[in-house]
C-alpha positions as CSV (number, residue, x, y, z in Angstrom):
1,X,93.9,131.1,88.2
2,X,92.0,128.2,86.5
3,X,89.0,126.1,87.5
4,X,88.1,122.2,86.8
5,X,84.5,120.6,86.9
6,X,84.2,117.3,88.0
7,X,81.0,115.6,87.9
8,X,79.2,113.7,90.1
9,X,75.8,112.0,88.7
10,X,74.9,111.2,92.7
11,X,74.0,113.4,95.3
12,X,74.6,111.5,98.0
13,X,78.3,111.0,97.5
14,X,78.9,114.6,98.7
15,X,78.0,114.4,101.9
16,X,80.5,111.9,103.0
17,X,83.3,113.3,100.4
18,X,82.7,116.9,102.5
19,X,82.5,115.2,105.7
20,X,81.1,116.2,108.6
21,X,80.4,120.3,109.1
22,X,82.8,120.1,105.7
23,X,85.4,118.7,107.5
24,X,87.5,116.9,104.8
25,X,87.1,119.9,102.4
26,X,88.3,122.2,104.8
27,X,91.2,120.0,105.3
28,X,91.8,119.5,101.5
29,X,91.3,123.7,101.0
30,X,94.3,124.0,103.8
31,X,96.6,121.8,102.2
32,X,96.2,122.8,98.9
33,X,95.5,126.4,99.2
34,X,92.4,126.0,96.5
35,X,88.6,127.4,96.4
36,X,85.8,124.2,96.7
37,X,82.3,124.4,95.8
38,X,79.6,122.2,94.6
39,X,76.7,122.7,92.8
40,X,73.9,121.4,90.2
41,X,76.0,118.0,90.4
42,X,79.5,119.3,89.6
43,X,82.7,119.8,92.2
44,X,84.2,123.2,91.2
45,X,87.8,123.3,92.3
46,X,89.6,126.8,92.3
47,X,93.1,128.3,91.8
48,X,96.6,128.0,90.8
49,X,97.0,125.3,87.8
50,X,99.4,123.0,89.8
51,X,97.4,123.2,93.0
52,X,94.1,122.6,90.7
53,X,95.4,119.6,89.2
54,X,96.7,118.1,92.5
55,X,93.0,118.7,94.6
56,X,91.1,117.9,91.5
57,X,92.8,114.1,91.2
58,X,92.3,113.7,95.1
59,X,88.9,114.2,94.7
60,X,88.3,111.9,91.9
61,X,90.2,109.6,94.3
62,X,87.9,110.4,97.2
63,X,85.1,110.0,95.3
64,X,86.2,106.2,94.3
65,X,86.4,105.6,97.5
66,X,83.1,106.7,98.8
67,X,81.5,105.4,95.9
68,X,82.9,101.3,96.9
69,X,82.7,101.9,100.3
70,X,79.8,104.3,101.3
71,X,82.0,106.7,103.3
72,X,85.2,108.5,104.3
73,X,87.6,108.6,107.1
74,X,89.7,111.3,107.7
75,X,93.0,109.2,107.5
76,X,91.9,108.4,104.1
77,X,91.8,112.1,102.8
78,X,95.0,112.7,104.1
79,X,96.7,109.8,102.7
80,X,95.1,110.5,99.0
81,X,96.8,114.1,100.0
82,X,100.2,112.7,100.2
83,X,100.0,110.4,97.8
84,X,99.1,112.7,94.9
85,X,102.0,114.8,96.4
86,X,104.2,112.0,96.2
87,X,104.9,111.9,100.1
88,X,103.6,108.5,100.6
89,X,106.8,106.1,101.5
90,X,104.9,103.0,100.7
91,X,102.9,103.6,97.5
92,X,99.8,101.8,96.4
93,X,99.9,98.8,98.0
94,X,97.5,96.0,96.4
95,X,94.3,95.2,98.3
96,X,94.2,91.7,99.9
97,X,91.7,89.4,98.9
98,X,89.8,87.5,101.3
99,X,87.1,85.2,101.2
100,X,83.9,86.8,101.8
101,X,82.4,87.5,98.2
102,X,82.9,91.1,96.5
103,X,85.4,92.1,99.4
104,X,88.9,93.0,99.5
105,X,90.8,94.5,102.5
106,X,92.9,97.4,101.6
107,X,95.6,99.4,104.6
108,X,94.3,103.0,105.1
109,X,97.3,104.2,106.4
110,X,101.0,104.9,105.5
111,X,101.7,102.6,108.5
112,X,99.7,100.1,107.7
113,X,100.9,99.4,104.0
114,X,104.7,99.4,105.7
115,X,102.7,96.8,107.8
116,X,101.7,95.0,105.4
117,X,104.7,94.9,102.9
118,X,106.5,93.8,106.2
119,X,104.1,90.5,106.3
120,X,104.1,90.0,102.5
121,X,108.4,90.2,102.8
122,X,109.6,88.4,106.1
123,X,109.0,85.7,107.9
124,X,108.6,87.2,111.5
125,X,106.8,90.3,111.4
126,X,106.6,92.2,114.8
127,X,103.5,95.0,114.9
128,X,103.3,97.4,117.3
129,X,100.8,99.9,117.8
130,X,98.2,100.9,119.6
131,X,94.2,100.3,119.9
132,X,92.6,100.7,116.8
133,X,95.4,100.7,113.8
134,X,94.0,97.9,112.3
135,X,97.2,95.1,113.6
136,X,94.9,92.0,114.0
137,X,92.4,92.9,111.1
138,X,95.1,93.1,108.5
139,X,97.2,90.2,110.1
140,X,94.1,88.0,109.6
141,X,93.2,89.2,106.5
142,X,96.8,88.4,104.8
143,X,96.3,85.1,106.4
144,X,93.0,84.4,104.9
145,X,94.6,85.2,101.9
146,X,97.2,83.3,102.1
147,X,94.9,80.4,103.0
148,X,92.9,81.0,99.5
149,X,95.2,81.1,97.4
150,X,96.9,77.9,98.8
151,X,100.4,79.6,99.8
152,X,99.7,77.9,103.5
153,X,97.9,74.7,104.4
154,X,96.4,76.8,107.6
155,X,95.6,79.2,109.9
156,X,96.4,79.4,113.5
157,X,95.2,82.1,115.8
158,X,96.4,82.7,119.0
159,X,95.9,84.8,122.4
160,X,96.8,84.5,125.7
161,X,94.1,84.3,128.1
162,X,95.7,87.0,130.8
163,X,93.0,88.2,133.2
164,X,92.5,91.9,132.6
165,X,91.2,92.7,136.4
166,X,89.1,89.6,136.3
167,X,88.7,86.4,137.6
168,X,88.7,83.6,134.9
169,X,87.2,81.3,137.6
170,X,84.3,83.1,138.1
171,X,82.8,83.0,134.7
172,X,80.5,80.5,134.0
173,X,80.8,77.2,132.1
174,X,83.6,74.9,131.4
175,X,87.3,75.8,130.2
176,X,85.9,76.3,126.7
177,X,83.1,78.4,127.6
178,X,85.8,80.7,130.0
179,X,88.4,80.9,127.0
180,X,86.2,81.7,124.0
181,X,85.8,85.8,125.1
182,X,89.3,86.4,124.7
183,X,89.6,84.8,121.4
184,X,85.9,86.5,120.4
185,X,88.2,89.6,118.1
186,X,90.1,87.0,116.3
187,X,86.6,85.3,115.5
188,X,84.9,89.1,114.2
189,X,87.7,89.6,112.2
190,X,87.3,86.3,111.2
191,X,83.7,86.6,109.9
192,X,84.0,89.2,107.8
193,X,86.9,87.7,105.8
194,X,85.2,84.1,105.6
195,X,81.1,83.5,105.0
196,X,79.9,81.1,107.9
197,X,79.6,78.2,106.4
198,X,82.6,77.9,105.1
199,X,84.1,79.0,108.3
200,X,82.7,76.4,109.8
201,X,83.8,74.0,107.3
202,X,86.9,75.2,107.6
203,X,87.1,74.6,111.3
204,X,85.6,71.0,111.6
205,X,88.7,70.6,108.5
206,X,91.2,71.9,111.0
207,X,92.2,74.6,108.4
208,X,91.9,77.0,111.0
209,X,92.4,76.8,114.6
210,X,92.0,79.7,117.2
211,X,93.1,78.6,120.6
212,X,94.7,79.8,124.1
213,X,98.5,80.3,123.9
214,X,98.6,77.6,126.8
215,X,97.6,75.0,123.8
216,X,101.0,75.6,121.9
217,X,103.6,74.0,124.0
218,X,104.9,70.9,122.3
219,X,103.9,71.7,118.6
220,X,105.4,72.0,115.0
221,X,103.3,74.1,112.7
222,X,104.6,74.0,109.1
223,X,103.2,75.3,106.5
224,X,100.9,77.5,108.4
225,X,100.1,81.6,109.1
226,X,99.6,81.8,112.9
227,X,99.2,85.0,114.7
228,X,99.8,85.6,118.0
229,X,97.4,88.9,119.0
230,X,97.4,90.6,122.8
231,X,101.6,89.7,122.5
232,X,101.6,92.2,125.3
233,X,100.5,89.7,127.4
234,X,103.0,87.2,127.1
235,X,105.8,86.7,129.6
236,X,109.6,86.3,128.3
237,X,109.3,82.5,128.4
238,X,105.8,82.5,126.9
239,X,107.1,84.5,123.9
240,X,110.1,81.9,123.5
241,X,107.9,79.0,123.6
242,X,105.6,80.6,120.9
243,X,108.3,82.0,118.5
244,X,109.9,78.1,118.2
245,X,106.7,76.4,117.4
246,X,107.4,77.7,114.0
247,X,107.8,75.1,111.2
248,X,109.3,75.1,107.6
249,X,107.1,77.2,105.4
250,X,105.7,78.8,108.2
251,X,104.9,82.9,108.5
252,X,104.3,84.5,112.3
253,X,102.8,87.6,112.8
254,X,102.8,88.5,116.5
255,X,100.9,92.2,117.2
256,X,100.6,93.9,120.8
257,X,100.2,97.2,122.4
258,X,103.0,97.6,125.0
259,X,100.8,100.3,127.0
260,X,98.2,98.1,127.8
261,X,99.7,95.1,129.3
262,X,98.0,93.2,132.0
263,X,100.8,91.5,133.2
264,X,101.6,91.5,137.1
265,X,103.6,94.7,137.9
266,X,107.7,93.7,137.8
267,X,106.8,91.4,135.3
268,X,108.9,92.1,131.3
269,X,106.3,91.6,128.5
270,X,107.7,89.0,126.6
271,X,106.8,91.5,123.0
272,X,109.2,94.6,124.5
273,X,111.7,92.0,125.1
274,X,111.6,90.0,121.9
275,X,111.7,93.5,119.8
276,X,114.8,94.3,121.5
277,X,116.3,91.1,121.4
278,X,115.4,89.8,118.1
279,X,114.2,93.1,115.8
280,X,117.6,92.6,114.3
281,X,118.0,89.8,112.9
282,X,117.2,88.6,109.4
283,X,114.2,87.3,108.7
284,X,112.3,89.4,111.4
285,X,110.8,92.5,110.6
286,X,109.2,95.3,113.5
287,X,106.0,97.5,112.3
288,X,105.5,100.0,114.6
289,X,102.0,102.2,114.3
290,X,101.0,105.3,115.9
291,X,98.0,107.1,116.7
292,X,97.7,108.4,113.4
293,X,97.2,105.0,112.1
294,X,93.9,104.6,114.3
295,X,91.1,103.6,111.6
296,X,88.3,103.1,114.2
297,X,86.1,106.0,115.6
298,X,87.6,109.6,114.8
299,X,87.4,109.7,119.2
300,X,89.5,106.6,119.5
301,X,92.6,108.7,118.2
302,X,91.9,111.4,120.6
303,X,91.8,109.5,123.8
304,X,94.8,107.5,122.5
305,X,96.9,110.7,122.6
306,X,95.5,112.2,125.0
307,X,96.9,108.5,127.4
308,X,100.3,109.4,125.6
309,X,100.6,112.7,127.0
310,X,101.3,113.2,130.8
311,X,98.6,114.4,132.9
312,X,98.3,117.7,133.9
313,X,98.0,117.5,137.7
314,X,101.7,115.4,137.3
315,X,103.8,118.2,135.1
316,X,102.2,121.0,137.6
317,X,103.8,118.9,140.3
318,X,107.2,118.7,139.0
């Protein structure tokens, strides 16, 4: 048995390394089969040498991380687990630098870095996930990215403007003022890639564009990132007329969640079909994510999987 000491010069990085009731060092004790304490500023770690050396770099990891960002999510634990294990498929993929001063977007998941090495390498990237694993965010950010350091000439963000149980002719205000709620996630994401200024500039410039998939019919984009987000929404002839607006020097991410599709029953989503019929081929690339990819609230992952599994009342009937 051996013990390491690692420092830590402020207090208030403990609380969000142990988490919650100690939640993250109860899941790093279980993994690892090591003893973890803390006290007078030092992080004591327990046990066999090979299993002290493994916990002790995944804390100094953890650490970094609260220390940039403030706190911890449970995703991030585990994958700073695997990694220092060697399980991670992907590796250390390099953060993406966006506009906003200081900040950098960096995937949090195995599944997002495949996502993201899928963008960086094809042409056509298809990701498909569900709520909350991060598929616009990091889309955007690559693009913004790709906008700075002049790879593109711009960026065009696009969303179908499918009626969720509501009627678009009942909001208020002209076509403009209807449209701009469904493309309000592409503008958050958005805004904290880009200061506001020089979003706007950028706008008025035509360097970046967010309109209704309506708007698309007729074009040639070249040299531009464009994203197509809510792809779930898109009927089979939609997703044609989308996919051939690409010019040269052109990159298309198109991101969707096939479970929530507000499409009119009977009706193919024009993503499932374009997976099937075009995953294949070279140049395209499918992501899928999973519920463990979720980087919002700890509860979004739950109520995903708990809308995965088959209700109760339905199995007792069968």
């Amino acid at each position: 048995m051996v013990e390491s000491a690692i420092p830590v010069t402020h207090s208030e990085v403990l609380l969000p390394l142990f988490g919650a009731r100690d939640q993250h060092l109860r899941k790093i004790r279980q993994a690892l089969g090591v003893e973890i304490s803390a006290s007078d500023g030092v992080i004591r770690v327990h046990g066999d040498p090979a299993a002290v050396t493994v916990a002790t770099e995944v804390l100094e990891r953890l650490c970094t991380i609260v220390r940039r960002q403030g706190s911890l999510a449970e995703e991030e634990v585990t994958r700073a687990i695997d990694q220092v294990r060697g399980k991670s498929g992907a590796g250390d993929v390099p953060a993406i630098d966006v506009m906003a001063a200081g900040k950098t977007v960096r995937p949090r998941t195995p599944g997002q870095e495949r996502y993201v090495e899928a963008i960086r390498k094809h042409d056509i990237v298809f990701g498909v996930g569900p709520a909350g694993t991060g598929k616009t965010y990091l889309a955007v950010a690559m693009a913004v990215s790709a906008l700075r350091n002049q790879q593109i000439r711009k960026i065009v963000l696009v969303r179908p403007a499918v009626e969720a149980g509501e009627s678009l002719g009942y909001l208020p205000g002209d076509l403009q003022a209807k449209i701009h709620p469904y493309l309000r996630p592409l503008l958050d994401a958005l805004h904290e890639m880009i200061d506001y200024d020089q979003f706007k500039r950028y706008t008025e410039q035509d360097l970046i564009e967010i309109i209704p998939l309506a708007y698309m019919r007729g074009r040639t984009l070249n040299e531009a990132f464009i994203i197509l987000d809510e792809a779930q929404n898109t009927t089979i002839p939609q997703m044609k007329m989308f996919l051939t607006r690409m010019g040269r020097n052109s990159k298309i991410v198109v991101s969707g969640d096939t479970t929530q599709a507000d499409l009119p029953s009977r009706t193919t989503s024009g993503l499932t079909d374009a997976v099937e019929r075009l995953g294949h081929l070279n140049g395209f690339a499918v992501s899928k994510l999973s519920s463990a990819d979720i980087v919002r609230h700890p509860m979004v992952q739950q109520i995903v999987r708990a809308y995965e599994q088959e209700p109760k009342k339905k199995r007792e009937r069968r």
